[in-house]
N, C-alpha and C positions, 0 to 999 in steps of 0.2 A: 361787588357781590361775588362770592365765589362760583364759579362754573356746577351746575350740574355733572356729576360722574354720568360715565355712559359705562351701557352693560351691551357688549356686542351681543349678537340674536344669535348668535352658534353658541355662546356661550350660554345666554340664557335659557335656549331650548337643553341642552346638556346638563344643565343646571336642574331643569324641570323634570325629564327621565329621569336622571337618581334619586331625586325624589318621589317619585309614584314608585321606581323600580326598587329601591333599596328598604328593607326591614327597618320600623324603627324599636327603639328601647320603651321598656316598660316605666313610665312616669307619673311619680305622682301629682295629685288634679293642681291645676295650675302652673307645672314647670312646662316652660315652653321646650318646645321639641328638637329634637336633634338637626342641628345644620349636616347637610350629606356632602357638601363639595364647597372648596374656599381657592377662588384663583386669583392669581396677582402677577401683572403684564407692566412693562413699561407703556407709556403713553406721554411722549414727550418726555417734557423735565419731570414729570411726578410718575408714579407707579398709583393705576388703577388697582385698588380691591373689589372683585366683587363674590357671590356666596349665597346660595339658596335659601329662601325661608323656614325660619325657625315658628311651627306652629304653636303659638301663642304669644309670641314673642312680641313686644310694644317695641322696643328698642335692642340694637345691638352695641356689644363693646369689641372693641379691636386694639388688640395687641403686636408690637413690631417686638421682631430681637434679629442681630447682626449673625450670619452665620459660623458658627462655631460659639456663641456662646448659650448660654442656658437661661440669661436673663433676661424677663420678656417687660416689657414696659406698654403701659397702658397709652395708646394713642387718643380716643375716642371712647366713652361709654354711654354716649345717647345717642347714635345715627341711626335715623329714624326708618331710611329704605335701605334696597340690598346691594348698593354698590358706594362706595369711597374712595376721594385719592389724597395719597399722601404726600404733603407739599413739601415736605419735610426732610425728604431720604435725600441722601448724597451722591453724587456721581463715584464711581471707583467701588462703592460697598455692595454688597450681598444682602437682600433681606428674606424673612419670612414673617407671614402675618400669620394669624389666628383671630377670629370669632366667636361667641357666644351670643344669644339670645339674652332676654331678660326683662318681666313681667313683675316690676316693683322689686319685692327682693328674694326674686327666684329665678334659677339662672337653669338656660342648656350647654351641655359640657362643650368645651373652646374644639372645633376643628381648623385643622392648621390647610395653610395654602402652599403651593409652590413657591422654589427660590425665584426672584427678581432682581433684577438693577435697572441702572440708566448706565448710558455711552461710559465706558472712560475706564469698564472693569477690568482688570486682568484674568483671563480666565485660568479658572484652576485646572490643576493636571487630573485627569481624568484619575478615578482609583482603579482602573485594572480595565486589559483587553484580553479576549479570549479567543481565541480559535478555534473551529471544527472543522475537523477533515473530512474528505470523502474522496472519490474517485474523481480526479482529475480536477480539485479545486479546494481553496479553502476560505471559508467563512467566516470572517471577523467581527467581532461585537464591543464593545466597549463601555466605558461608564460615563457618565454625563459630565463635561467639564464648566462648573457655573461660570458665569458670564461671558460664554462663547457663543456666538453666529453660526462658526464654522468650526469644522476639522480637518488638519491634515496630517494624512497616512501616510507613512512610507515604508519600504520594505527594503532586503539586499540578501540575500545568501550567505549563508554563516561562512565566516572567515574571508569575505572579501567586506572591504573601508569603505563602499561604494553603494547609497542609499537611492531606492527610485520611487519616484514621487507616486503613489496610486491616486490621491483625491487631491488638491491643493486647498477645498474651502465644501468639502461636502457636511450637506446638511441631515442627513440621517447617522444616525450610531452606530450602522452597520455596513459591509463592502464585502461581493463576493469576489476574490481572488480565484480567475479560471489560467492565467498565467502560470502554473507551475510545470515543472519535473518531476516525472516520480523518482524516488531515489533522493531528492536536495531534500536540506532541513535550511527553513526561512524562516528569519527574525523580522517584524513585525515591531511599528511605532507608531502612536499616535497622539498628538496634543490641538488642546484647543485656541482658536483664533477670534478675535474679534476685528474685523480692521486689519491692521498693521502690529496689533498687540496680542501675544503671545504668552500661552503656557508657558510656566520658566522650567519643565522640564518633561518629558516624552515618560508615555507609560509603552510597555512592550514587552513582546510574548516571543516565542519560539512556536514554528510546527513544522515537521517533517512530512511529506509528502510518500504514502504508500507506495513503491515502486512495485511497477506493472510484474505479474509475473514472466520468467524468464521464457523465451523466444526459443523455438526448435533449433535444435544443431543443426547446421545445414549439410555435413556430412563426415562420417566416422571412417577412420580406414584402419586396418589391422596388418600388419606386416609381420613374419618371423624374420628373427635373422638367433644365430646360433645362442641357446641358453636364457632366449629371452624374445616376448612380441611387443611390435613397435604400435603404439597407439596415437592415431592425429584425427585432431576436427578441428571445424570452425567454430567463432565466438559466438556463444548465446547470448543475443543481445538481455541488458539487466543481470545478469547471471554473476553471483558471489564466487561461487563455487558450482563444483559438477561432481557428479555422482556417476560412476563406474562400476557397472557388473559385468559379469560373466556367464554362460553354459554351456557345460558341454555337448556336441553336438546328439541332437537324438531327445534333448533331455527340456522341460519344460519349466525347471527349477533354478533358479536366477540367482547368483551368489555376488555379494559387494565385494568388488576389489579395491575401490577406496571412496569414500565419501566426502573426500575435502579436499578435493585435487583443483588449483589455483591458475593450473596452468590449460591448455589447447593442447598438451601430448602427455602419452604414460609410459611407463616403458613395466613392464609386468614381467617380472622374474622367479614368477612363483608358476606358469606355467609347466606343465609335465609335458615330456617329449614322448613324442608320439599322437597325445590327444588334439582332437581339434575342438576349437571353440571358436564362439560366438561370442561377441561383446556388443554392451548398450550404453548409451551416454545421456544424461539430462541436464542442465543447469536447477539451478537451488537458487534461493532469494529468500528473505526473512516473511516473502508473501505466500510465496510456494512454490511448487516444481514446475518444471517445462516438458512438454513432448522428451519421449525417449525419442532415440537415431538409432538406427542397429548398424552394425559393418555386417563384411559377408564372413564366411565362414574362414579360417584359420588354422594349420595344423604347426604345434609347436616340435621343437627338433633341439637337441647338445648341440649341436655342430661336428658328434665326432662320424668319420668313414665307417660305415656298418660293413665287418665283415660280411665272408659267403654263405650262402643258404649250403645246408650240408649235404641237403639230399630233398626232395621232390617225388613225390608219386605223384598218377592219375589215372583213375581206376574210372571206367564208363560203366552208368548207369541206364537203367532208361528213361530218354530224355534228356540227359544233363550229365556229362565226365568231372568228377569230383578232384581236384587236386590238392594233398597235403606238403609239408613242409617244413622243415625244424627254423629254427627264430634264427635270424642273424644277429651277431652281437652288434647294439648303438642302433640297429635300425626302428625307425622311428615309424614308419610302413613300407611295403611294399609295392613292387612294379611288378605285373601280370601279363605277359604274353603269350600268343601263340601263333602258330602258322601251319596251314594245312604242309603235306610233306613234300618236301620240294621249295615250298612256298617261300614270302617275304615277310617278315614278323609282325604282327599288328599287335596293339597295345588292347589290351580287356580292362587295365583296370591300373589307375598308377597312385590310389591310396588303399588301400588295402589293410587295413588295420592289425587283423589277425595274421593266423598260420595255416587259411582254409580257404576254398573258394569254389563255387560251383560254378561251371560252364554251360548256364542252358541254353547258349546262344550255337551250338553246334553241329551241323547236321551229320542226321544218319548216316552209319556206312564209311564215311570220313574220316582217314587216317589222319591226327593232328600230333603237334608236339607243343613244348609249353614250356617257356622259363621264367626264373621270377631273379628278382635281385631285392636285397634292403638299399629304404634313401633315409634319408634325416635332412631336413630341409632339402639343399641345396647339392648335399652331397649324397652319393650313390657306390654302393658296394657291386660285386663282381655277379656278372650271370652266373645261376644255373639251372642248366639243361635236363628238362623229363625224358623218358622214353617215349618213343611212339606210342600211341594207342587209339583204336579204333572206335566210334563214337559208334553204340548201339544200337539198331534196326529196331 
């Protein structure tokens, strides 16, 4: 006598929710009712059917077909309760069943079951893996490969030969990868196993990893040397490229002097002698920018010897002895001295931009003198000597 089918109690309680829970179709008086859920499990050497009641339904018919084809053959068309197994199926094959109800000669529309086998199938290559990125991981998905247990995943970084195992027999569809680099683009495999029997070939994705945005320079330096200023930092870590501007001192308006600079130095030859500037540095990334660096201040110079000043006043005001001056040719700025009379020279001022200068640091009454010289960088023109003059009570 043949066995009783069994309908596991997870199942059948599952079976019974879709039923209360799920909408059914409008029918007419007689046709028995819509099956809501149809499963099929291996169970030893046969595949268990089993499939919620069809109300009105006297008897159910059960149809098998082999996957991938379209043609369904009729197993059974009187099984009296709601589970069946089929003696029938073969090791190695794919199947899917379907049910209908059926109240003399009125029928409910056929609902299909899931894929099954027994031992011995080869499982198929999963049709497609997916990836989603995010911040410091990525998340893979995949498609069901039939008659598999398990799966295994590997991964390697594009352009190395060398695969690493992530799962060797995991049993979910899905794996978060928290191993990455920002910045790498990783290639991604997965097929399915049963046993020792294997997908006869891997499905697999590509994903690149968002790299971090770029790291602060750790420090800017600005050098002149004749006709041109010397620029050096350190690497920003992640950083493609770096981003270089410029202002002139005083000035709060920031101008690019290059945007795709590849390299940790700049050499800037578009500087004008005489002005000082400031520079700022960032690194760049396809993610976005990094902290600016600023250097300190810098005054650019030709390199050529700045003739002599031609002539010099300074006329006391009160409070403050004003001193003028004609330009020296090439000088870049000026050196400002003075010394009470008698005295040993002390420096007031050794940039000096213009052809002018006020002295309010001078007391009353006090006979001073004053000379000034052009520098350009490194190089320096010849004194010349003020008159005396007496600083105003």
């Amino acid at each position: 006598m043949k066995k009783a089918a069994k309908c596991p109690a997870a199942l059948a309680l599952t079976l019974v929710l879709l039923l209360v829970l799920l909408p059914g179709r409008v029918l007419a008086e007689g046709t028995p009712g819509d099956i809501f859920a149809v499963n099929a499990a291996s169970d030893g050497g046969r595949i268990a059917v089993s499939w919620t009641a069809s109300d009105g339904a006297e008897q159910y018919i059960i149809q098998r077909r082999v996957r991938g084809s379209t043609v369904w053959t009729t197993l059974r068309s009187n099984v009296a309760g709601l589970c069946w197994e089929d003696p029938a199926c073969e090791s190695g094959v794919i199947y899917q069943y379907r049910v209908r109800g059926r109240s003399g000669d009125r029928f409910s529309s056929f609902q299909t079951s899931n894929y099954a086998w027994l031992d011995g199938v080869v499982p198929t290559v999963p049709a497609g893996i997916s990836a989603r990125r995010s911040e410091g991981r990525i998340t893979l998905s995949w498609e069901m490969s039939y008659g598999a247990t398990g799966y295994i995943l590997q991964k390697r970084v594009t352009g190395s030969s060398v695969w690493t195992t992530l799962g060797a027999n995991l049993t979910e569809r899905s794996f978060v990868d928290a191993d990455v680099i920002g910045g790498n683009t990783y290639q991604y495999r997965v097929r399915g196993r049963s046993g020792n029997t294997f997908s006869e070939e891997w499905a697999s994705t590509l994903a690149k990893v968002p790299a971090p945005i770029p790291g602060t320079v750790a420090s800017l330096t600005a050098s002149a040397e004749a006709g041109k200023i010397i620029l050096r930092w350190e690497p920003s870590s992640y950083a493609k490229v770096y981003i270089l501007q410029r202002r002139t001192a005083g000035s709060k308006r920031w101008q690019c002097v290059d945007y795709t600079v590849t390299d940790t130095f700049y050499t800037d030859e578009s500087a004008s002698p005489g002005t000082i500037y400031q520079y700022r540095v960032r690194g760049k990334n396809l993610t976005g920018y990094g902290s600016a660096t600023l250097s300190g201040a810098v005054m650019a110079f030709s390199g050529a010897i700045p003739g002599a000043v031609d002539e010099i006043t300074a006329v006391a005001e009160e409070g403050k002895i004003t001193l003028r001056w004609t330009a020296a040719s090439g000088a870049a700025a000026y050196i400002l001295q003075r010394r009470e009379q008698g005295g040993s020279w002390t420096t007031l001022c050794s940039t000096v931009a213009g052809t002018s200068y006020e002295d309010a640091a001078c007391v009353a009454g006090t006979v001073y003198q004053y000379r000034v010289r052009g520098r350009n960088g490194t190089e320096y023109g010849p004194f010349s000597v003020s008159g005396v003059v007496r600083a105003a009570s």
